[in-house]
Backbone as ProteinMPNN parsed JSONL, in Angstrom:
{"seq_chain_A": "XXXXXXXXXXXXXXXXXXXXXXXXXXXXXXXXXXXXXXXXXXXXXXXXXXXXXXXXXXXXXXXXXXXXXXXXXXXXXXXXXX", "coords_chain_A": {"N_chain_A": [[2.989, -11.405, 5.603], [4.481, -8.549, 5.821], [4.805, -5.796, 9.146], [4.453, -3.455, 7.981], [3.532, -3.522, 6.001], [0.788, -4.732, 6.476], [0.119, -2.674, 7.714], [-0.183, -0.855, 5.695], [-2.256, -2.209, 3.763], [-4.229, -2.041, 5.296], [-4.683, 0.759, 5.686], [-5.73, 1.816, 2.589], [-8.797, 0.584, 2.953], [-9.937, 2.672, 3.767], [-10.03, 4.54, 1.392], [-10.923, 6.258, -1.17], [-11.102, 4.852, -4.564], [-11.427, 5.429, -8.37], [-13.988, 4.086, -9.937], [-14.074, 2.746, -12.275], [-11.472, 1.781, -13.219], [-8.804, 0.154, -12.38], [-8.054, -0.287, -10.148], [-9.96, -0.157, -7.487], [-10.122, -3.274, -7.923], [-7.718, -4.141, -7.119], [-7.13, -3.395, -4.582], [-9.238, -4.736, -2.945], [-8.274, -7.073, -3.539], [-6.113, -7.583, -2.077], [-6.872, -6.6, 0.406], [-8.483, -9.131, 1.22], [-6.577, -10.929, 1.083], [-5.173, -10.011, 3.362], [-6.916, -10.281, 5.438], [-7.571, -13.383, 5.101], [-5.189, -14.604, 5.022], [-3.242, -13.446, 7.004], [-0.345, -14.047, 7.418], [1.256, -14.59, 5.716], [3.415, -14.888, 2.998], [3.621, -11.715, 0.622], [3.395, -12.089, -2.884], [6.337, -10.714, -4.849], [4.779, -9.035, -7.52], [2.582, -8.48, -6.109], [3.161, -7.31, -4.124], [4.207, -5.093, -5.164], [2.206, -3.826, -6.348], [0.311, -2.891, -4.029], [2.579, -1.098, -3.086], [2.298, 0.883, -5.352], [-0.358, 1.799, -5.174], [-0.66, 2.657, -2.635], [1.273, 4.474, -2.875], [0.07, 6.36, -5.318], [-2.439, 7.026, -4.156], [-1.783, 8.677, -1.726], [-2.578, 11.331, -0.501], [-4.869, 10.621, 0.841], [-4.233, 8.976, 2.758], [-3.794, 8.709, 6.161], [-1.133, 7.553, 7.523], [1.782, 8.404, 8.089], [4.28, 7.008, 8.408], [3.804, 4.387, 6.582], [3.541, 6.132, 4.556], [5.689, 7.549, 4.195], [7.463, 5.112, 3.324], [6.559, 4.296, 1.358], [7.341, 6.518, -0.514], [10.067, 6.261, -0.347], [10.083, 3.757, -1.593], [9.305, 4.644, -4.257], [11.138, 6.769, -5.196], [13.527, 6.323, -4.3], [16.156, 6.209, -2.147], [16.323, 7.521, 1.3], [16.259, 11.234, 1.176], [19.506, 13.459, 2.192], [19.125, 14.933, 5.404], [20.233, 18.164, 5.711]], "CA_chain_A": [[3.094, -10.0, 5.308], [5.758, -7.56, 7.075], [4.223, -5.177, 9.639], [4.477, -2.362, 7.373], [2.1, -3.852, 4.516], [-0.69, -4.848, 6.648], [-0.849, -1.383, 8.211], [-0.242, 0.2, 4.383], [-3.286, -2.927, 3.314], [-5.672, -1.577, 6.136], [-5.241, 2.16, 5.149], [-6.438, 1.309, 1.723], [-9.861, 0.813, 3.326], [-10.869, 4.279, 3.59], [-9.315, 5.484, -0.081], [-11.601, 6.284, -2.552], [-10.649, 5.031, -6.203], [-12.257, 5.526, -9.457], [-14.793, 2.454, -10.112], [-13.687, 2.681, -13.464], [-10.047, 1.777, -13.106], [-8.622, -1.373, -11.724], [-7.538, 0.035, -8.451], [-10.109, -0.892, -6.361], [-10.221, -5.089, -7.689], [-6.023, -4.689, -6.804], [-7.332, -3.371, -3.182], [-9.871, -5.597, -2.487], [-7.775, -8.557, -3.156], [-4.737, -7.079, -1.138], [-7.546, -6.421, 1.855], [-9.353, -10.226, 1.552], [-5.354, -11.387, 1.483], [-4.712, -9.465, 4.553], [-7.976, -10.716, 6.196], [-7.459, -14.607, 5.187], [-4.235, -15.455, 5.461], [-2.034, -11.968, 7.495], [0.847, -14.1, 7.879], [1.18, -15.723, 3.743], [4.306, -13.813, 2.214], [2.902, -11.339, -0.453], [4.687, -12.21, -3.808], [6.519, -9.128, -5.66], [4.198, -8.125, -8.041], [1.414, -8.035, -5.675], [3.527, -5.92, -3.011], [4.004, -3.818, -6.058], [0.663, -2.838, -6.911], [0.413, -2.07, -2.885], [2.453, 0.033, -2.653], [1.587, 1.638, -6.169], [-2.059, 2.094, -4.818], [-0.557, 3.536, -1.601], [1.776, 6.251, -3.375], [-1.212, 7.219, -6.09], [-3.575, 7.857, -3.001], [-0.816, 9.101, -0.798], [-3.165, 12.04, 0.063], [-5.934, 10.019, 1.563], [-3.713, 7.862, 3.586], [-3.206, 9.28, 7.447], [-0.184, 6.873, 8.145], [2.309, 8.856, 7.81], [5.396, 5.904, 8.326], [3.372, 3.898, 5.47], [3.479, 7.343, 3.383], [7.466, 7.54, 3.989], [7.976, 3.989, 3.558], [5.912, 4.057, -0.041], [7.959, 7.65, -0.635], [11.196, 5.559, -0.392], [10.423, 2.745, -2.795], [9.073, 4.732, -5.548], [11.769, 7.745, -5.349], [14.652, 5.978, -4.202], [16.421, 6.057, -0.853], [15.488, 8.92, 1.55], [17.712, 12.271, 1.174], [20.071, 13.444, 3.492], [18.682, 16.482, 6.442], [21.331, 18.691, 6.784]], "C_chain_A": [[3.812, -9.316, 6.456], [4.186, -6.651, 8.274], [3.552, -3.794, 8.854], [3.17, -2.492, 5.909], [1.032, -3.965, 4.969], [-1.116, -3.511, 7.142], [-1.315, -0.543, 6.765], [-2.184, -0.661, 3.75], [-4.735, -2.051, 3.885], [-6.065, 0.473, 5.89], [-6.243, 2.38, 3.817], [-7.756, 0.956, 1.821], [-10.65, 1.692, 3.113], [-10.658, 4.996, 2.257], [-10.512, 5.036, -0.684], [-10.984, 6.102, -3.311], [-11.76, 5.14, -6.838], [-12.683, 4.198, -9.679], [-14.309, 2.102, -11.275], [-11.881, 1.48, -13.576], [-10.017, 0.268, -12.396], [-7.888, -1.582, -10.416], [-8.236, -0.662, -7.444], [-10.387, -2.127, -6.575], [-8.798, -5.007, -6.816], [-6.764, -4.219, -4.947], [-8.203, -4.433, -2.424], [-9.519, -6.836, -2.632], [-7.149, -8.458, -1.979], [-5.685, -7.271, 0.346], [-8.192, -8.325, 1.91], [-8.154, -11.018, 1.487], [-5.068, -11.563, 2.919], [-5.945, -10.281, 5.715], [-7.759, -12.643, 6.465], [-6.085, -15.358, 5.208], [-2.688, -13.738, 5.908], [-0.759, -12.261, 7.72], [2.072, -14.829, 6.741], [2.258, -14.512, 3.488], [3.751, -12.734, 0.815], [4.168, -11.21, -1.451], [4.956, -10.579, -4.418], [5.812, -8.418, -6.166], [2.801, -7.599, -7.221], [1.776, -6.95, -4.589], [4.189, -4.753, -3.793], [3.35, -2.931, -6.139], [0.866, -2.265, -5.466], [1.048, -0.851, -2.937], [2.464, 0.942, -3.913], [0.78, 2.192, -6.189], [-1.432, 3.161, -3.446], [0.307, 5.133, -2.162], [0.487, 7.02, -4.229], [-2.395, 8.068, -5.152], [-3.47, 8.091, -1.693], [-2.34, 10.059, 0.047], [-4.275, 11.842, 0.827], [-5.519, 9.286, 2.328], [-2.794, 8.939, 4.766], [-2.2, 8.806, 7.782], [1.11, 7.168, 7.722], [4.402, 8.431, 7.839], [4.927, 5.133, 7.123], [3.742, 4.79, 4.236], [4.908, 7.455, 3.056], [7.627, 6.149, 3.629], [8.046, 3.845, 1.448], [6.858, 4.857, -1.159], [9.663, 6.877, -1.264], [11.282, 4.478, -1.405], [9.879, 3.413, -4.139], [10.246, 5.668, -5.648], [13.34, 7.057, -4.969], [15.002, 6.365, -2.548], [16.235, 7.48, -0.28], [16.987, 9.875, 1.227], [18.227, 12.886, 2.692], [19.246, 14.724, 4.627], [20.178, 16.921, 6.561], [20.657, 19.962, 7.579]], "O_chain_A": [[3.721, -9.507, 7.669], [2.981, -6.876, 8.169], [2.464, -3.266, 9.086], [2.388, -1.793, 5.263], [0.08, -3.514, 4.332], [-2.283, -3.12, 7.103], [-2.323, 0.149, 6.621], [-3.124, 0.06, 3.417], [-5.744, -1.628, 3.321], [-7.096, 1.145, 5.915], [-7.318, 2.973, 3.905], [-8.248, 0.927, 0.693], [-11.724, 1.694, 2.513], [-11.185, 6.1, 2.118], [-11.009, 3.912, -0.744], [-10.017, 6.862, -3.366], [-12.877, 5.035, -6.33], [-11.903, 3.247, -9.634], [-14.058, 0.899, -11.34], [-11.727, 0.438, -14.212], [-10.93, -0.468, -12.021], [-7.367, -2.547, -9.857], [-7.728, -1.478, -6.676], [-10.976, -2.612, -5.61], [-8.707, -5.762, -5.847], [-6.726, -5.174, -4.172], [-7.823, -4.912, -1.355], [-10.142, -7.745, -2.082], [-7.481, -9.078, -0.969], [-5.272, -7.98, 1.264], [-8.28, -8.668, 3.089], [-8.449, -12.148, 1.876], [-4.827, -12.586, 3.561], [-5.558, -10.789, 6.767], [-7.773, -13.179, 7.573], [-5.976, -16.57, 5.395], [-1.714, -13.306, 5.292], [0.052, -11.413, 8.093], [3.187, -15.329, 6.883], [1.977, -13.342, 3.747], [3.457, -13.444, -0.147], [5.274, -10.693, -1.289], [4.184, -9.62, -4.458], [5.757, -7.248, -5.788], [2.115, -6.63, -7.545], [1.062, -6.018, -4.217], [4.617, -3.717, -3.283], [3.528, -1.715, -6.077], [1.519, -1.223, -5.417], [0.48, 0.239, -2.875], [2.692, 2.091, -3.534], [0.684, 3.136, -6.973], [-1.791, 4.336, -3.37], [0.068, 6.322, -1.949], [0.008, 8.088, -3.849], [-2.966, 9.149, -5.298], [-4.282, 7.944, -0.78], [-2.998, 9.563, 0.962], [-4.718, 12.78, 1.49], [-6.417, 8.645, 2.874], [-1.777, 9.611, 4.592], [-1.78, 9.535, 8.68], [1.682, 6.338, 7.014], [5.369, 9.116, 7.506], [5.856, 5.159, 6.316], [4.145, 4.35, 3.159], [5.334, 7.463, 1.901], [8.844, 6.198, 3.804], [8.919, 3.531, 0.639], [7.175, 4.386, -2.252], [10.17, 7.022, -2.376], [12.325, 4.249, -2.018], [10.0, 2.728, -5.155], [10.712, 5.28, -6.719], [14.289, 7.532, -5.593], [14.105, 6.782, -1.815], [16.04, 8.461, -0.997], [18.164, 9.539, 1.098], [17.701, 12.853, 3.804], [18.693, 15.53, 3.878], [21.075, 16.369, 7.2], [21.291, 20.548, 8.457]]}, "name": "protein", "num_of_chains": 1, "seq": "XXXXXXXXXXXXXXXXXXXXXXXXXXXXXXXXXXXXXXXXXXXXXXXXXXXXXXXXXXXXXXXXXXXXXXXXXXXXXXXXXX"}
């Protein structure tokens, strides 16, 4: 896993999801991933859901390079500052 996933994995900790929903099984794999093997490539669809889980509960997540990073793959490349 890049640098950028295990910090986005470990924010995911503190997020509340709905029990209902299938958010938190996709987190609690992603976190017992991150825990047993931090250095195992995570295949596509699973660094999907990541950062799917990290944009949906953007607002609970302090890491605010994770938050741009997530920002960038669901919206497309960043826009320009003029």
């Amino acid at each position: 896993m890049t640098v950028i996933e295990l910090r986005a994995i470990a924010a995911l900790r503190s997020v509340k999801m709905p029990h209902q929903s299938k958010h938190p099984s996709l987190a609690a794999w992603l976190i017992a991933a991150m825990e047993v093997h931090p250095d195992w490539k995570l295949p596509l669809e699973k660094s999907a859901d990541l950062w799917f889980l990290v944009w949906r509960y953007r607002r609970q997540i302090t890491d605010a390079e994770v938050i741009a990073h997530a920002d960038e793959l669901v919206n497309g490349a960043r826009s320009l500052v003029f």
